[in-house]
C-alpha atoms as one frame of an Amber mdcrd trajectory, in Angstrom:
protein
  88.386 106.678  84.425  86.015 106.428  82.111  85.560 109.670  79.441  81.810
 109.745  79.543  82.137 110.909  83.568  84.118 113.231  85.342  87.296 112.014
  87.286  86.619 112.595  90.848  89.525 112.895  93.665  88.451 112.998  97.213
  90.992 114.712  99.776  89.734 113.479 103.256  92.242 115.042 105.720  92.394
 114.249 108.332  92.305 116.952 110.714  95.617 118.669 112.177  97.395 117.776
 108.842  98.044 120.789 107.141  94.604 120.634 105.657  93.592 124.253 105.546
  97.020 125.241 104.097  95.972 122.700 100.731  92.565 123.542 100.875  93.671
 127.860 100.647  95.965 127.263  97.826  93.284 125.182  95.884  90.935 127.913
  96.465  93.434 130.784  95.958  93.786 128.860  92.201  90.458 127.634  91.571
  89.300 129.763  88.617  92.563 129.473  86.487  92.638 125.528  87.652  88.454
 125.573  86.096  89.988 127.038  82.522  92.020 123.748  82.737  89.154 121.479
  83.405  90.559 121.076  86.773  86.914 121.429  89.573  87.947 122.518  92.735
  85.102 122.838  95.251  85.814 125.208  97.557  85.757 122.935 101.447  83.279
 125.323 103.491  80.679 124.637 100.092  81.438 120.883 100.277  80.739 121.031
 103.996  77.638 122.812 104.046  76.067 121.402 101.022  77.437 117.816 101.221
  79.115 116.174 104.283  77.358 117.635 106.736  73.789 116.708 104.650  75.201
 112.726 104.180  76.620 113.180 108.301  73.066 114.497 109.416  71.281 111.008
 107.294  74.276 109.175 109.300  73.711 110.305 112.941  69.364 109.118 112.311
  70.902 106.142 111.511  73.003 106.086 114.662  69.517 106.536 116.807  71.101
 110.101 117.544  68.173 112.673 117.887  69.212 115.406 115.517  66.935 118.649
 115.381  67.308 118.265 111.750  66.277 115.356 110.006  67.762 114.370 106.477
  65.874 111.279 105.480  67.205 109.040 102.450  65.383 110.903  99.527  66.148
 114.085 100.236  69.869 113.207 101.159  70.071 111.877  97.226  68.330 115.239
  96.064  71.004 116.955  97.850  73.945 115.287  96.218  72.805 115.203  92.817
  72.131 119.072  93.098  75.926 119.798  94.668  76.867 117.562  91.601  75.025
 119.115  89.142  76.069 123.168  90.713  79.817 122.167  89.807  79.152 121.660
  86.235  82.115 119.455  85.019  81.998 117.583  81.506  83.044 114.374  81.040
  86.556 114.087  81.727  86.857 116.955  83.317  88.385 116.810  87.277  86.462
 117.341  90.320  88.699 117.827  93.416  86.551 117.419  96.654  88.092 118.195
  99.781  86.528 117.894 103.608  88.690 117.034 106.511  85.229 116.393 107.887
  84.291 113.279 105.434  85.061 110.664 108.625  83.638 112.607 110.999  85.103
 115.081 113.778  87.970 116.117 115.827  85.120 115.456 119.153  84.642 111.983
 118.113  88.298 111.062 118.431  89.360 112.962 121.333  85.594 111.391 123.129
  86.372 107.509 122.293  90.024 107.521 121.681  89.711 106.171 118.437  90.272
 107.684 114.639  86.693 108.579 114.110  84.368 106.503 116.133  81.759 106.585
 114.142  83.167 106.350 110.434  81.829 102.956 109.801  78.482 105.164 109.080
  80.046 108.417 108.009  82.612 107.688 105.383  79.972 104.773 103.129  77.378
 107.355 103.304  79.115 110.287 101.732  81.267 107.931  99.185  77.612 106.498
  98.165  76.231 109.652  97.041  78.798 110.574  95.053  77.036 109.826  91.303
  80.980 109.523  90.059  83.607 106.781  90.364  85.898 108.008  92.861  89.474
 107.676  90.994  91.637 108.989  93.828  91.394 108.971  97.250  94.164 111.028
  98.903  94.915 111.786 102.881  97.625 112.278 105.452  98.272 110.214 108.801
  99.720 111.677 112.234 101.573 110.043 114.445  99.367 108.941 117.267 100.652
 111.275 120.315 100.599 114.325 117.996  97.411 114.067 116.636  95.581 113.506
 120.022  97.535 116.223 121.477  95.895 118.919 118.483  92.738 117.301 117.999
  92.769 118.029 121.725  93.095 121.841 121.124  90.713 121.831 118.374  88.158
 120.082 120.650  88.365 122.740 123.620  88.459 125.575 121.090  85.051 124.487
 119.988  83.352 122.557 122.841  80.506 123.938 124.545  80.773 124.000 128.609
  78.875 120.882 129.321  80.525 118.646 126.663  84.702 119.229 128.245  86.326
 116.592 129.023  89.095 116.049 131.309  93.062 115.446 130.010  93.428 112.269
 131.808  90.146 111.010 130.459  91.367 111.646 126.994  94.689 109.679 127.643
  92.910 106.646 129.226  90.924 105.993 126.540  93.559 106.731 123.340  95.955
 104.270 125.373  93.306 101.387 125.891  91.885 101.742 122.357  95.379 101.783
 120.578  94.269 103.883 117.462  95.124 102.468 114.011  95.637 103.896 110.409
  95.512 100.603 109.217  91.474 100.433 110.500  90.397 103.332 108.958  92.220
 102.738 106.053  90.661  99.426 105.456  87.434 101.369 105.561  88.853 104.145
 103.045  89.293 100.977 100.466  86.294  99.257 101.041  84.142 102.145 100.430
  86.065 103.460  97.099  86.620 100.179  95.667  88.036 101.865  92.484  90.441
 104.433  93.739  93.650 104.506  94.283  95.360 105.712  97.688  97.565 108.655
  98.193  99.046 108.617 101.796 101.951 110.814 103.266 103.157 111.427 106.762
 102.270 114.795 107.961 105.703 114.844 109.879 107.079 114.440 106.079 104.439
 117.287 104.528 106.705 120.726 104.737 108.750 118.401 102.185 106.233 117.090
 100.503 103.691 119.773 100.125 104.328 120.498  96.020 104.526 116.846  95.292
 100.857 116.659  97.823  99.054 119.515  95.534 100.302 118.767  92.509  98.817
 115.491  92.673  95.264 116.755  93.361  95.191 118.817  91.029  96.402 116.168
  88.423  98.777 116.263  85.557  97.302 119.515  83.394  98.271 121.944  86.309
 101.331 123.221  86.762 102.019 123.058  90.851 105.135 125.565  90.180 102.731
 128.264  88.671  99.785 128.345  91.221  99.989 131.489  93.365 100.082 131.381
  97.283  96.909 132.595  99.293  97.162 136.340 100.031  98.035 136.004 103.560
  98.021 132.841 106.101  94.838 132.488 108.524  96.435 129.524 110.342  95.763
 129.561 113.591  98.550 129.397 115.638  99.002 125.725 117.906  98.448 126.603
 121.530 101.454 125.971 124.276 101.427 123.560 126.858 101.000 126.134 129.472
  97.828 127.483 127.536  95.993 124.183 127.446  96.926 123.763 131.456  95.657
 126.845 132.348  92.596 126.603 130.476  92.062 122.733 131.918  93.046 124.310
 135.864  90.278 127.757 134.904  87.896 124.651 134.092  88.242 122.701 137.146
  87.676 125.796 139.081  85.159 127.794 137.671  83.254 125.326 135.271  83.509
 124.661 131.696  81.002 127.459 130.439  83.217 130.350 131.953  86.937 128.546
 131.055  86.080 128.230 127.845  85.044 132.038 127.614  88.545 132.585 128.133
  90.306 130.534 126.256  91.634 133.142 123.079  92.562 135.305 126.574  94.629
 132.246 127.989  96.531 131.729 125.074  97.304 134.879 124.259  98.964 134.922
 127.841 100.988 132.283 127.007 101.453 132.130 123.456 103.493 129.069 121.954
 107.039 129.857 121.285 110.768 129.395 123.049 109.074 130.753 126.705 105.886
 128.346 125.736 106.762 125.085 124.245 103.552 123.063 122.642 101.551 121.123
 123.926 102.313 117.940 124.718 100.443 115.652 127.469 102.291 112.268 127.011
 104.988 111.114 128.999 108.259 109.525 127.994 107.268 106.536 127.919 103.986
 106.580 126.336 104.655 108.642 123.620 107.362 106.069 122.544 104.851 103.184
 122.530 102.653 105.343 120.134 105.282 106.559 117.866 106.148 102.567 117.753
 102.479 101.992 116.525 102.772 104.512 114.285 105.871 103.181 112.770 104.071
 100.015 112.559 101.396 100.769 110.694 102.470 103.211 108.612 105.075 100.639
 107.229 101.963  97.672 106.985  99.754 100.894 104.888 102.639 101.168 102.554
 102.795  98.353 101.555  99.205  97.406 100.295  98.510  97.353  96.168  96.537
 100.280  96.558  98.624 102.732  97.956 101.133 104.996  96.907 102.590 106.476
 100.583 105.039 109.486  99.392 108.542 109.542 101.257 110.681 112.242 101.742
């Protein structure tokens, strides 16, 4: 940090890590955090007017045929106006968060890999940030959990035509073995200055003070913030839900399934009758919780990164 700039922290996700619930307590506390030079910017404003700008320049670059365009020059007008809209001082903290920054929940569930096309994604929107990028903090997911909800999160949104099968979701997680060590690698290379911040999200209900309070950094007291007025989460759907909605696809099309889906789960909400979802067998989701373990203990120990335990 240098006292000339502001001290920027990134929070990058992922998705299905608890997120939302960080992202509504910064929010719920941004205006006393500001009186403590502490930026928070709220996530759907760092969407709209940042990542998806720098992921709109990335998919040209990927020969994908966007309607709209966001050529270099007016990608680096962009930024520097979000920059210059927060208004922090030198030295002051800006807290960006975007469980978007590698890309989304689609691309993973599509290629069976974390993020398919982050090679692109992630150096374009840590370039344009006119900062050094002190911190870097994220969670990880065990594999077989976070294919099962970014799963759910890609038929809640998908259109009719883009569905994908179950099977063909499995086949291609299980011949691409996923890695956090990969996309971590790509999380130091492009903010060569920053430190790491890495939990488990199976560790976060423990963790979750400890999480905050180091985004918001050392002037904030994490015991004093107050909670978001009520809880949006939505809720995870049950294993029956997702079957149903994957057998209503198969038989009428995707287009009419999907029109159904809040119905469907409301029919068989998750709980003791419901159990969640869960499309790995025995035997598979032990070889991707031994992954996991793997590379979560590899992660932990590089020089750059502080992973929080229990």
């Amino acid at each position: 940090m240098t006292s000339d700039t502001p001290y920027v922290v990134v929070h990058g996700g992922v998705h299905k890590t608890a997120t939302s619930h960080i992202q509504s307590i910064l929010q719920r506390n941004a205006g006393r955090m500001r009186k403590s030079g502490v930026h928070y910017v709220h996530h759907r404003d760092t969407r709209k007017e940042y990542t998806f700008p720098t992921q709109l320049n990335g998919y040209e670059k990927l020969g994908l045929d966007y309607k709209t365009k966001m050529p270099d020059d007016l990608l680096a007008q962009k930024a520097r106006d979000f920059f210059d809209g927060i208004g922090a001082g030198p030295g002051a903290r800006i807290v960006l968060s975007d469980e978007n920054m590698p890309g989304h929940s689609g691309h993973c569930v599509r290629s069976g890999q974390l993020y398919n096309r982050r090679d692109v994604l992630i150096p374009i929107f840590a370039q344009h940030i006119p900062y050094p990028v002190t911190e870097v903090h994220l969670a990880i997911r065990n594999y077989a959990d976070f294919f099962a909800s970014t799963f759910i999160e890609f038929l809640r949104s998908a259109k009719g035509e883009n569905v994908i099968p179950e099977a063909q979701m499995k086949r291609a997680v299980l011949s691409n073995l996923p890695s956090w060590s990969g996309f971590i690698d790509v999380i130091e290379t492009c903010f060569p200055q920053a430190h790491l911040t890495i939990w488990r999200h199976e560790d976060f209900r423990d963790l979750s003070n400890v999480v905050i309070g180091n985004l918001c950094g050392p002037d904030i007291d994490v015991d004093a913030l107050v909670s978001p007025k009520r809880q949006r989460g939505r809720p995870s759907a049950s294993h029956r839900a997702v079957q149903e909605l994957l057998i209503e696809i198969e038989r009428s099309g995707g287009e009419a399934a999907l029109a159904r889906r809040v119905e469907i789960q409301d029919a068989y909400p998750r709980g003791p009758d419901y159990p969640g979802y869960d499309p790995w067998s025995a035997s598979e989701r032990a070889h991707l919780t031994r992954l996991y373990d793997r590379d979560t203990a590899e992660i932990g120990a590089r020089d750059r990164v502080t992973l929080l335990s229990v």
